[in-house]
C-alpha positions, 0 to 999 in steps of 0.5 A: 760682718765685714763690709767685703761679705755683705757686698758680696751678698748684694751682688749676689742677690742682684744676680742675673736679673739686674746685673749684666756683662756691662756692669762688670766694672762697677761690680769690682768697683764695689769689691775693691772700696769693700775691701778698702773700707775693711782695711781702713774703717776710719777713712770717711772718704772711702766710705763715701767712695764706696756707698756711691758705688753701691748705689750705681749697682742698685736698681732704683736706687736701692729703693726694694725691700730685700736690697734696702736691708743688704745695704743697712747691712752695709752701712755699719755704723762708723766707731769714733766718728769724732776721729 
């Protein structure tokens, strides 16, 4: 799954209940590095860009069950990780 789906996936599961109108920077943050890390899997600093701003969207550090399993999805493992 491409990590621009599974971000929106985790957006949608914090919904209303979590998100409100002042996290909307944060929220097209996320989109935007999903779709970065999608067109470049290689870039680690992307990577770290993008977990750190999905970590802001979680609620106590994404520390809930549901939330914990989006963001698995999230975290795809890295090819060539030597590169």
């Amino acid at each position: 799954m491409p990590n621009s789906d599974a971000a929106e996936q985790m957006i949608a599961a914090l919904g209303v209940e979590h998100l409100t109108d002042m996290d909307a920077a944060r929220v097209e943050a996320v989109r935007a590095l999903a779709r970065a890390v999608d067109a470049d899997p290689f870039n680690a600093s992307l990577w770290r860009q993008y977990r750190e701003a999905v970590e802001v969207l979680m609620p106590d550090g994404g520390h809930s069950d549901e939330l914990d399993e989006l963001y698995r999805d999230l975290l795809t493992p890295v090819r060539h990780a030597e590169d």
